[in-house]
GUKE-133119 format. One record per residue (C-alpha): residue in three letters; x, y, z; residue number from 1. Coordinates in nm, 2 decimals, padded with zeros to 4 digits. Example, Ala and Ser with C-alpha at 12.3 -4.5 7.8 and 13.67 -1.06 7.14 Angstrom:
BEGIN
+-------+--------+--------+--------+-------+
: mivex :      x :      y :      z : zakol :
+-------+--------+--------+--------+-------+
:   ALA :  01.23 : -00.45 :  00.78 :     1 :
:   SER :  01.37 : -00.11 :  00.71 :     2 :
+-------+--------+--------+--------+-------+
//
This chain:
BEGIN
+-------+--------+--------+--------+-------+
: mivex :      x :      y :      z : zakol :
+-------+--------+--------+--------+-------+
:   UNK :  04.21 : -01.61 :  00.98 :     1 :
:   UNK :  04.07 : -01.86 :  00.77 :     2 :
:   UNK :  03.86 : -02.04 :  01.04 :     3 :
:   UNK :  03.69 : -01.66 :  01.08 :     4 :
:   UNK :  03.63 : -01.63 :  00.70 :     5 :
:   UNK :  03.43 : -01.96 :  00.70 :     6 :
:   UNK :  03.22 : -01.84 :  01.03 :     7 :
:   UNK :  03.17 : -01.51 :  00.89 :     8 :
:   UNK :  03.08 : -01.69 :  00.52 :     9 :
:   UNK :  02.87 : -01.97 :  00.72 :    10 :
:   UNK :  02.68 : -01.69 :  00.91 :    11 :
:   UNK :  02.58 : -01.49 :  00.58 :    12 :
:   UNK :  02.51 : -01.81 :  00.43 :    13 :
:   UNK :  02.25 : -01.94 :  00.68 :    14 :
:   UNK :  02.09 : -01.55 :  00.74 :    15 :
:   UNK :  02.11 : -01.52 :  00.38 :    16 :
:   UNK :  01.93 : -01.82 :  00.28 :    17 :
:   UNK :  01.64 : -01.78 :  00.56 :    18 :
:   UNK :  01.46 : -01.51 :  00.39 :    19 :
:   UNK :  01.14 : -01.47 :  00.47 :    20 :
:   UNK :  00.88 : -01.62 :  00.22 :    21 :
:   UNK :  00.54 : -01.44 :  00.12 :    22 :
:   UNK :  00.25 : -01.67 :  00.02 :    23 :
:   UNK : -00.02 : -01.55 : -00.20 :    24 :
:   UNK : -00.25 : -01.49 :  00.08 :    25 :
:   UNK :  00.00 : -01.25 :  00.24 :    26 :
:   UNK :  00.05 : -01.10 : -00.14 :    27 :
:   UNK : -00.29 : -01.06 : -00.14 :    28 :
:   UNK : -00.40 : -00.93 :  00.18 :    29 :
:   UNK : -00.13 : -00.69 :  00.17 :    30 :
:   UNK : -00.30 : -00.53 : -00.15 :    31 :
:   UNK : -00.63 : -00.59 :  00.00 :    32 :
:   UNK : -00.54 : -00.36 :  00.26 :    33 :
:   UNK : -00.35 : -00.08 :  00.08 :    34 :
:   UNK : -00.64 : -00.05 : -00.13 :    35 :
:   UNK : -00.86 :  00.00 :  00.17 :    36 :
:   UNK : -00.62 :  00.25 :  00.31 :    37 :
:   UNK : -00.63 :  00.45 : -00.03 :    38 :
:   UNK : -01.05 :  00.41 : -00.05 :    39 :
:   UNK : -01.04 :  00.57 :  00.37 :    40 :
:   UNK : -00.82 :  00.85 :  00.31 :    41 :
:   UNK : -00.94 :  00.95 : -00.04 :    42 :
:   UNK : -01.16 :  01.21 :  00.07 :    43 :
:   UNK : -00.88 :  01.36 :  00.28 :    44 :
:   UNK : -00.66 :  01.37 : -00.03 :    45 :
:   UNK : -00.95 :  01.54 : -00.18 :    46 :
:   UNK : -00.97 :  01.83 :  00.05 :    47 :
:   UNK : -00.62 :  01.89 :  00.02 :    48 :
:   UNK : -00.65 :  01.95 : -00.36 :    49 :
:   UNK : -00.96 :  02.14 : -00.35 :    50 :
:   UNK : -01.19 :  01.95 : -00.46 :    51 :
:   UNK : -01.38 :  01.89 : -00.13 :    52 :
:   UNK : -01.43 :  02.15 :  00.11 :    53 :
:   UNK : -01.31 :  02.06 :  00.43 :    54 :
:   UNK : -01.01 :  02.17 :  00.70 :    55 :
:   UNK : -00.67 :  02.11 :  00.47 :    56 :
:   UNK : -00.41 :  02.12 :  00.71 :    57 :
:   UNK : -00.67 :  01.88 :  00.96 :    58 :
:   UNK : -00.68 :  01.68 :  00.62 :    59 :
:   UNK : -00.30 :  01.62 :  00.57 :    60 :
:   UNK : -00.23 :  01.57 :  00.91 :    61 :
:   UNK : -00.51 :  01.28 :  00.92 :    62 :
:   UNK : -00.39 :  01.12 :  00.57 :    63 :
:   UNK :  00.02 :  01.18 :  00.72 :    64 :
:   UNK : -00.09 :  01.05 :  01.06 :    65 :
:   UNK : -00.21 :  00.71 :  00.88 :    66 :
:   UNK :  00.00 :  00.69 :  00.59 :    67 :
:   UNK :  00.32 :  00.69 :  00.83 :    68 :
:   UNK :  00.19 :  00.46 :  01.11 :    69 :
:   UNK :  00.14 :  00.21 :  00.76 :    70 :
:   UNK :  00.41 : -00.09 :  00.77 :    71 :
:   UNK :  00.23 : -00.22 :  00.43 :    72 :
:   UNK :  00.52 : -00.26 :  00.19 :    73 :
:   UNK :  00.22 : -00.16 : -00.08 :    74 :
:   UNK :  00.22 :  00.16 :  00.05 :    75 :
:   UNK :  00.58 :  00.23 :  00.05 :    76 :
:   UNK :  00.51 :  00.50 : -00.24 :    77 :
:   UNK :  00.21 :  00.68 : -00.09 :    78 :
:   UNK :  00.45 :  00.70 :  00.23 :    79 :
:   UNK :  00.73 :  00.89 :  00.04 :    80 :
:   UNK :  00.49 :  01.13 : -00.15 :    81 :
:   UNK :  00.31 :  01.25 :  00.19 :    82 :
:   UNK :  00.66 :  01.31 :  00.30 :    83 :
:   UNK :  00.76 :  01.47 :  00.05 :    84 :
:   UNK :  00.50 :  01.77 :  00.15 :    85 :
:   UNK :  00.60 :  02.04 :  00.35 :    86 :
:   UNK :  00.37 :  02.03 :  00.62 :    87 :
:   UNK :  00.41 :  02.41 :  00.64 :    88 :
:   UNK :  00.31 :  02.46 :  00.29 :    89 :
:   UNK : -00.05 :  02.26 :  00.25 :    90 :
:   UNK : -00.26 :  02.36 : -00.01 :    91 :
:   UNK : -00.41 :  02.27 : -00.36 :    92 :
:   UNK : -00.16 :  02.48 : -00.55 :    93 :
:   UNK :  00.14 :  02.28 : -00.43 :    94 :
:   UNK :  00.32 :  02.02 : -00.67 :    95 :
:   UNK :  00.36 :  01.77 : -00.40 :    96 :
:   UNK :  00.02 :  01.75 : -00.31 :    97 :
:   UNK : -00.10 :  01.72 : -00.65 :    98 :
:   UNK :  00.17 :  01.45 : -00.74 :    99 :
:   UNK :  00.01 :  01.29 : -00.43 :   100 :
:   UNK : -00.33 :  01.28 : -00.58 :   101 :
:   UNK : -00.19 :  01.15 : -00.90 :   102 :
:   UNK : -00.02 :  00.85 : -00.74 :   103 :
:   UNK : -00.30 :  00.77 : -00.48 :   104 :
:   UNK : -00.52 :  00.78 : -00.82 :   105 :
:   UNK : -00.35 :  00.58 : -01.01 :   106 :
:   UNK : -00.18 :  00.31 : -00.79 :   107 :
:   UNK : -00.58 :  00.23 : -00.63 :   108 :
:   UNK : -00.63 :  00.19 : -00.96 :   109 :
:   UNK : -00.35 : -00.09 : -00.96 :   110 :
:   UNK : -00.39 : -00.23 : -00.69 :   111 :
:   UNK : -00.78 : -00.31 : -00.80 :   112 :
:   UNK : -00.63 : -00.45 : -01.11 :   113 :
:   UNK : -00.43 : -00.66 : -00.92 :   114 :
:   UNK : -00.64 : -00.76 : -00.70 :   115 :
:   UNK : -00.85 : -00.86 : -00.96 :   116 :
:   UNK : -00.61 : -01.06 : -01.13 :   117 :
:   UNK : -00.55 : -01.31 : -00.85 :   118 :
:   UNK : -00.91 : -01.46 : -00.84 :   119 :
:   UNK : -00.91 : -01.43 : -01.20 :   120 :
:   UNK : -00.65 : -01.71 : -01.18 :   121 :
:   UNK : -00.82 : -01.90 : -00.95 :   122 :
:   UNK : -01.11 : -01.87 : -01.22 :   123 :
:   UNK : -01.34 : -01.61 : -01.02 :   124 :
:   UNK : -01.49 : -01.43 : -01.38 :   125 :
:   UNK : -01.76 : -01.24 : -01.15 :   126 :
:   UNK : -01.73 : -00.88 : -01.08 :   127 :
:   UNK : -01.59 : -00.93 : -00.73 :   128 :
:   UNK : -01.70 : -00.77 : -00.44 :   129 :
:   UNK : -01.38 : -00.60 : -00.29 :   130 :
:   UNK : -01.49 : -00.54 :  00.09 :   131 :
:   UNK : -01.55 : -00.94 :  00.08 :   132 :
:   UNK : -01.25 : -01.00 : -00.12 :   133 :
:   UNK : -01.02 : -01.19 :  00.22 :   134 :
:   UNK : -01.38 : -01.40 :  00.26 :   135 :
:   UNK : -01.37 : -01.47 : -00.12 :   136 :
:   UNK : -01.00 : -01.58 : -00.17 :   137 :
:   UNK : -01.06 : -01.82 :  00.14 :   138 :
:   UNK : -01.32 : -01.98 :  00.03 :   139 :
:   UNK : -01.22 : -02.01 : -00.35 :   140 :
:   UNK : -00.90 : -02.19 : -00.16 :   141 :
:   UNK : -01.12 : -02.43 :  00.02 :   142 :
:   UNK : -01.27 : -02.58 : -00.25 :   143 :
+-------+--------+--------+--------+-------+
//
């Protein structure tokens, strides 16, 4: 009994203690591409509150579609609001798709915050061009 105790607490140990690592690159380009996920499918949002004309239902499917296929931890929020929507029940009246809106509104702006902040550490005081932002961060770490 005790010699299965210490495998079992040697196991945990050793999976335990290999967690994966993220560097700041990974951090970054995480962000990066949430942000660029939320910039794509911003008009899509848009038609589904109203505020753009455009094929709702074709809308949410596209912005579900993509939001769903995402394995970007950063968009683990975005992912839960879209499914909280009842696919059968799409339009710019409901709660969930306005909630949607409000979160995809507020975490871009976040995420550009964040974004932000990293080269601002590095020093980068420029407004920063954020389709060249990967390009940027490499080259800021080169030199």
């Amino acid at each position: 009994m005790k010699n299965i105790f210490l495998l079992i607490f040697s196991f945990l140990l050793i999976y335990c203690g290999n967690s994966s690592r993220i560097n700041e690159r990974e951090l970054l380009q995480q962000k990066y591409e949430a942000f660029q996920f939320l910039s794509t499918y911003h008009h899509q949002l848009h038609i589904m509150i109203g505020e753009e004309e455009g094929d709702i239902k074709k809308a949410y499917d596209e912005f579900y579609a993509a939001a769903v296929s995402s394995d970007n931890l950063e968009l683990l929020p975005v992912k839960k609001a879209i499914l909280r929507i009842n696919p059968n029940n799409v339009n710019q009246n409901n709660e969930d798709v306005k909630r949607l809106d409000y979160l995809v509104d507020y975490y871009q702006s976040g995420l550009s915050m964040q974004i932000e902040a990293i080269f601002r550490g590095h020093g980068h005081m420029e407004i920063l061009d954020i389709d060249n932002a990967m390009d940027l961060y490499d080259n800021i770490k080169k030199n």
